[in-house]
ROSE-699126 format. One line per 3 residues: number of its first residue (from 1); their letters; for each residue x, y, z of N, C-alpha, C. Coordinates in steps of 0.001 Angstrom, whole numbers. Layout:
BEGIN
NUM> A> X/Y/Z/X/Y/Z/X/Y/Z; ... .
//
This chain:
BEGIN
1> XXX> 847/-1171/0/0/0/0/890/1231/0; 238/2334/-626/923/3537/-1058/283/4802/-149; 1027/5217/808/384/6449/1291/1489/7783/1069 .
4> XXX> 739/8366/729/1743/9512/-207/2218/10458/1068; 3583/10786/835/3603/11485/2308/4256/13349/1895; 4093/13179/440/4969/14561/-196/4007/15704/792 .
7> XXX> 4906/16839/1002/4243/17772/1706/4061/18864/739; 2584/19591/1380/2288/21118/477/2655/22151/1654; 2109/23147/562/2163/24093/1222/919/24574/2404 .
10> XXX> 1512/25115/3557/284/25349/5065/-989/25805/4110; -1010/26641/3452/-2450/27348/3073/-3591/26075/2210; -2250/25220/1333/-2703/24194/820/-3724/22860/2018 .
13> XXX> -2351/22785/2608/-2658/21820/3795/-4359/21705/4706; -4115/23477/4829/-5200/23763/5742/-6834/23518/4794; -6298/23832/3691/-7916/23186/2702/-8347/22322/2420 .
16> XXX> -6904/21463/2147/-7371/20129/2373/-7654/19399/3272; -7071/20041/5030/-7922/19288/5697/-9143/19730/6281; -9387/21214/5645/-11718/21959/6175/-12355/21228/5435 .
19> XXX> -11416/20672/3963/-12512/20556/2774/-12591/19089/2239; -11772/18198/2501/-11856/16776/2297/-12241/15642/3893; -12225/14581/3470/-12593/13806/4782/-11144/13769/5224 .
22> XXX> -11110/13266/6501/-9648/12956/6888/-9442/12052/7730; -8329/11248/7443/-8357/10187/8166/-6647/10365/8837; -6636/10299/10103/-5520/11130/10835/-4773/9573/11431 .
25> XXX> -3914/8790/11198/-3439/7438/11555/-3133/8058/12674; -3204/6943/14329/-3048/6987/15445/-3757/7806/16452; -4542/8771/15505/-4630/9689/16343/-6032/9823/17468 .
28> XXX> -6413/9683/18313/-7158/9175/19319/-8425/10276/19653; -7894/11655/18776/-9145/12789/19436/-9635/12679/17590; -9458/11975/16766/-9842/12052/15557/-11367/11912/15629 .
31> XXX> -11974/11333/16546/-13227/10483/16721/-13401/9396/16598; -14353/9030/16786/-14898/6887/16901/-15911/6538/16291; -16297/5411/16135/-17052/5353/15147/-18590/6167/16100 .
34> XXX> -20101/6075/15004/-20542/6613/16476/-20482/7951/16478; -19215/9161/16426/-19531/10210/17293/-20161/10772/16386; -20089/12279/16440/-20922/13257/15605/-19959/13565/14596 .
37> XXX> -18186/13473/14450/-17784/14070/13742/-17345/13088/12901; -18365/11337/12672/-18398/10240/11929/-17475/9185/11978; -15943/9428/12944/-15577/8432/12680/-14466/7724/11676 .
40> XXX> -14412/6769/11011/-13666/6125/10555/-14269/6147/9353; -13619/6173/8269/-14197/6367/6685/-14435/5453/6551; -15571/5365/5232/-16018/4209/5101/-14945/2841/4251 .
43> XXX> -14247/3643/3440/-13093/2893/2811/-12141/2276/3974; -12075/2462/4786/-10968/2284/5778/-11729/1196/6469; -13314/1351/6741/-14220/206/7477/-13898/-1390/6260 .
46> XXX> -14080/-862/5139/-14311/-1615/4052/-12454/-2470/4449; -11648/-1988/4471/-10291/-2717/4582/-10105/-3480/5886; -10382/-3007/7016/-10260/-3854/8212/-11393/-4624/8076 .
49> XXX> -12600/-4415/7494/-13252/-5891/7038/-12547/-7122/6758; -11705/-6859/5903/-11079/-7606/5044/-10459/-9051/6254; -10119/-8803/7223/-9634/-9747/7941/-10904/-10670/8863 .
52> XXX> -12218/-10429/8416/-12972/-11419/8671/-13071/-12385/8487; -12665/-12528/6562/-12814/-13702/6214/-11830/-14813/6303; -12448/-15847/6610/-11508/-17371/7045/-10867/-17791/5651 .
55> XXX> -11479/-17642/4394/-10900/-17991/3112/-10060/-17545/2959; -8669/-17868/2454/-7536/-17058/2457/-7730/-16060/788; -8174/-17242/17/-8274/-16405/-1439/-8983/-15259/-1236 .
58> XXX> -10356/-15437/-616/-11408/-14388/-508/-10756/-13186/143; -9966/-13374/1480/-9657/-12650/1906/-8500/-11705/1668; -7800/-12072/853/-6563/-11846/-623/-7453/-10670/-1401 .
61> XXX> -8322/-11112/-2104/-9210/-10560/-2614/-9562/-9239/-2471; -10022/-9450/-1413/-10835/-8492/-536/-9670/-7202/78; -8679/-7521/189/-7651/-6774/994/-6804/-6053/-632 .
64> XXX> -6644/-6214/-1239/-6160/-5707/-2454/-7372/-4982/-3267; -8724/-5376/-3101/-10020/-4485/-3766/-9509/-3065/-2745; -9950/-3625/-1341/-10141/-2642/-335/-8812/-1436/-574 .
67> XXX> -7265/-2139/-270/-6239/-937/-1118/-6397/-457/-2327; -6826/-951/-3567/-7123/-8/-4509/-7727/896/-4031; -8894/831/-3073/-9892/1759/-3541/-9241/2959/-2502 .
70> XXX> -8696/2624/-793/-7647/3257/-161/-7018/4451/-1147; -6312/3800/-1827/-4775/4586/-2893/-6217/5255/-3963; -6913/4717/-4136/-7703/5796/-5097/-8227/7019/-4494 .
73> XXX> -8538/6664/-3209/-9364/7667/-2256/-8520/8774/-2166; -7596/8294/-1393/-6115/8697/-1291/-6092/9906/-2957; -5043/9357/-3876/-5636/9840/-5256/-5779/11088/-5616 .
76> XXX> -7622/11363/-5190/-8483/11722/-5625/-8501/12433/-4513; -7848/12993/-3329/-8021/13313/-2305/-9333/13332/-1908; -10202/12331/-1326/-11388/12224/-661/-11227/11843/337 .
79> XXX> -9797/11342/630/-9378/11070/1978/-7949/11510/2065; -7851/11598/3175/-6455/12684/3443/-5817/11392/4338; -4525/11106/4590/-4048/10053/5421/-2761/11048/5965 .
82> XXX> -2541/11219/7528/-1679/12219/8048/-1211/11676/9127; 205/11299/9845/455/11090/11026/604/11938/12000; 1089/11652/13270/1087/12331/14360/2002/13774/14069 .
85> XXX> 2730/13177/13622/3880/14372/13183/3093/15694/12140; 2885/15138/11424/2134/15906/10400/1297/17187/11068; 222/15903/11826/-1022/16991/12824/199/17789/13338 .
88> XXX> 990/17730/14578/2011/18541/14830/2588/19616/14026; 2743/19666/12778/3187/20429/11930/2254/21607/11386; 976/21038/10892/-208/21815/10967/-784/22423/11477 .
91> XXX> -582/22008/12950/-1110/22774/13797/-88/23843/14734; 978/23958/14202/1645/24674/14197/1565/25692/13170; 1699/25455/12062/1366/26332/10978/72/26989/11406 .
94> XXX> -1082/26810/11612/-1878/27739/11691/-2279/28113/12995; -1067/28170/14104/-1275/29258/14791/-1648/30075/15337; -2634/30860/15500/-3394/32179/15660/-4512/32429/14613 .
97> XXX> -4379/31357/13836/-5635/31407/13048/-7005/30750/13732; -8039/31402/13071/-9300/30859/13990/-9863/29839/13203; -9720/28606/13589/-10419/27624/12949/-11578/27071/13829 .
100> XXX> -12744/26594/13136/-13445/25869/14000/-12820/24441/14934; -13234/24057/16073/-12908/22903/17033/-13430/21934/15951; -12879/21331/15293/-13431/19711/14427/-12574/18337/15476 .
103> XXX> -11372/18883/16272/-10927/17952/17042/-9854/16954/16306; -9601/17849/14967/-8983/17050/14127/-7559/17411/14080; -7355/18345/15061/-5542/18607/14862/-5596/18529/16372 .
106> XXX> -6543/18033/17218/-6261/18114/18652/-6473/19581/19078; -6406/19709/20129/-7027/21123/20734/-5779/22346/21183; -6990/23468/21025/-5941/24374/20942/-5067/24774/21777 .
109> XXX> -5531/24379/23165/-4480/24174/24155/-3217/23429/24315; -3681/22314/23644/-2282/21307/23228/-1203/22109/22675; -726/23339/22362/68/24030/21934/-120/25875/22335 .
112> XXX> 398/25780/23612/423/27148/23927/795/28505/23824; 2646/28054/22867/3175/28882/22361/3803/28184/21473; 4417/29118/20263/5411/28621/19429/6538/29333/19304 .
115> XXX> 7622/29352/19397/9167/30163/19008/9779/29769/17504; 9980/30996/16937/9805/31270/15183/10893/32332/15318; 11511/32581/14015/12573/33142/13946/11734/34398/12923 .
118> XXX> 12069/35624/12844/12024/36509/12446/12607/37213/10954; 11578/37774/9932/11919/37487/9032/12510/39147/8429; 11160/39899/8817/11777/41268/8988/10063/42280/10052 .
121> XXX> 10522/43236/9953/8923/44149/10770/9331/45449/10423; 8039/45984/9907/7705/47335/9666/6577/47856/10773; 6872/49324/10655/5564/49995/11245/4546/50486/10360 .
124> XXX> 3682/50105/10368/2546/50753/9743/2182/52063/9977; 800/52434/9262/701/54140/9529/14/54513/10794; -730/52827/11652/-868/53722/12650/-319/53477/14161 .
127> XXX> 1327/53103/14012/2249/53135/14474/2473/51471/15366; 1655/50667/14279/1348/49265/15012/2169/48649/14180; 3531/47744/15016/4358/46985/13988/3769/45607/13440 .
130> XXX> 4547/45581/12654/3721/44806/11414/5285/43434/11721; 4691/41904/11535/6407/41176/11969/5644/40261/10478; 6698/39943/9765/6974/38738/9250/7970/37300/9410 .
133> XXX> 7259/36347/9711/8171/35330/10294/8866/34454/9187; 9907/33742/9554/10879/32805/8615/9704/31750/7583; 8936/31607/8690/7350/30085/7992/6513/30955/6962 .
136> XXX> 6276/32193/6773/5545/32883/6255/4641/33687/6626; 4103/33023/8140/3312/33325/8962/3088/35425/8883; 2305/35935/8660/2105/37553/9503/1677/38427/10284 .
139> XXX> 1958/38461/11493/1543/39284/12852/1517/40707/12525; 232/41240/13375/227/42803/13580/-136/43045/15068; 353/44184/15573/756/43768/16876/-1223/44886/16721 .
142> XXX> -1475/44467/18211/-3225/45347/18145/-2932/45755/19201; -1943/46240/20337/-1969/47171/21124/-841/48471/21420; -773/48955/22258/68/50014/22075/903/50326/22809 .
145> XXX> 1482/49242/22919/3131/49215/23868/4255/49838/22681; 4722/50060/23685/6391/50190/22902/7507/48836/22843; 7573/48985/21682/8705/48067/21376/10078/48766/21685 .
148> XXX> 10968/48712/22541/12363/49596/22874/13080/49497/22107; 13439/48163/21723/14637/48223/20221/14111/47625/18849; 14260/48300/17407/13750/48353/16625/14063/46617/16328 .
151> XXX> 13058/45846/15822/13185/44401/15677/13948/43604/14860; 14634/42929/14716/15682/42564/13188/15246/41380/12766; 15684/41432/11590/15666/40114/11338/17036/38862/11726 .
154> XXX> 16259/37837/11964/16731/36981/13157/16766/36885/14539; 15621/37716/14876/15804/37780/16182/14448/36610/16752; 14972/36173/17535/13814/34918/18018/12625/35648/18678 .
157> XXX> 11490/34617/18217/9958/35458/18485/9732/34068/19302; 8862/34607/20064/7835/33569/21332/6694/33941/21069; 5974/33448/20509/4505/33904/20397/3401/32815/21194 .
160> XXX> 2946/33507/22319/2049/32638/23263/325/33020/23390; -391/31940/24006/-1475/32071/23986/-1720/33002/25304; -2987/34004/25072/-3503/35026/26324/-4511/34733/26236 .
163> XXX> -5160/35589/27366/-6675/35772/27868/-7580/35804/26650; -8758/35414/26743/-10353/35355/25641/-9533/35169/24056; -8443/33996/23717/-7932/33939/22422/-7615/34698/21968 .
166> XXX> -6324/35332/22450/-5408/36573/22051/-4056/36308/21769; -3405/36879/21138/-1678/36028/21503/-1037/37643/21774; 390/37161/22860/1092/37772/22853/2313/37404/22367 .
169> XXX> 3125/38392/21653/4728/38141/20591/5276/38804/21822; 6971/38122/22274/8102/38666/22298/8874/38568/21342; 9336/39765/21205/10572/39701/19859/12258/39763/20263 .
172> XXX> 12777/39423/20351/14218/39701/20554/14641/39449/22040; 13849/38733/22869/13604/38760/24152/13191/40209/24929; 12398/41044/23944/11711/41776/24786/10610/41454/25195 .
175> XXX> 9668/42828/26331/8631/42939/26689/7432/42057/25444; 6891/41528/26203/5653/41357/24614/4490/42138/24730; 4229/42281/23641/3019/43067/22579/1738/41926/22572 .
178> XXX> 740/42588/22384/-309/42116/21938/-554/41643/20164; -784/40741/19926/-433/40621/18365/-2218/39954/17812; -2370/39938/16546/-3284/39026/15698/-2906/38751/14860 .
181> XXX> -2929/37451/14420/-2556/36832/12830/-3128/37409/11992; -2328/37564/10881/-3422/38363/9477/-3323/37012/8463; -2573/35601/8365/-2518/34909/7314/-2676/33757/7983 .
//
């Protein structure tokens, strides 16, 4: 069996997993069969079938239908196949973005802060710095502290979770700012 593991790009990533089914290997908050957010695909039910049968031919059979149709699903992206690592990666990438709870990258607490390297920062016109990070990621800071030394590039960022889903950035090991994702 063929599970494709080439990586896209985060903006890519993130559509394919709002907009296709997904089937997340290992992962335990994915859901069960049963819940509301369905469970185990039906192609995937159709393959662990496969070890019912006592016939060895039949069950030969049955386990090579069931991977075609897997690797087609797969394919055709109607099913997404992602490991632990992956979710980890993704859900890193989007960050400060507001996604709905689907329970499918695990929760947003599971990741409180992230440390990102700095790509460059401007001030905007209404004196709110603007940061671009090494991942692509882009912060604008939404309150009105002072930053003391102008920010560089390379300087290590901490960007953590605050009060009512807010983040705060340190940049350079300064004071931190109040920030919102714009991407």
């Amino acid at each position: 069996m063929h599970i494709s593991t080439r990586r896209a790009a985060p903006g890519l990533l993130i559509a394919g997993l709002l907009t296709t089914a997904l089937l997340i290997a290992g992962l335990p908050s994915a859901g069960t069969a049963g819940s509301p957010r369905g469970g185990r695909a039906p192609v995937l039910v159709a393959l662990t079938q496969c070890r019912t049968l006592s016939d060895t031919a039949a069950r030969l059979a049955c386990f090579d239908r069931s991977v075609a149709a897997l690797e087609q699903a797969e394919a055709n992206r109607t099913i997404v196949i992602i490991d632990q690592q992956q979710v980890r990666e993704t859900r890193r990438a989007v960050f400060g973005i507001a996604l709905p709870e689907t329970g499918l990258l695990g929760k947003a607490e599971d990741l409180p802060q992230i440390e990102a390297v700095l790509a460059g920062a401007s001030v905007d016109d209404s004196g709110h710095w603007r940061f671009q990070l090494t991942d692509g990621a882009r912060w604008i800071q939404t309150d009105d502290n002072v930053i003391a030394r102008r920010p560089r590039a390379k300087d290590a960022v901490v960007i953590k979770r605050a009060a009512l889903g807010s983040f705060r950035m340190s940049v350079g090991g300064q004071p931190a700012v109040k920030v919102r994702r714009l991407n």
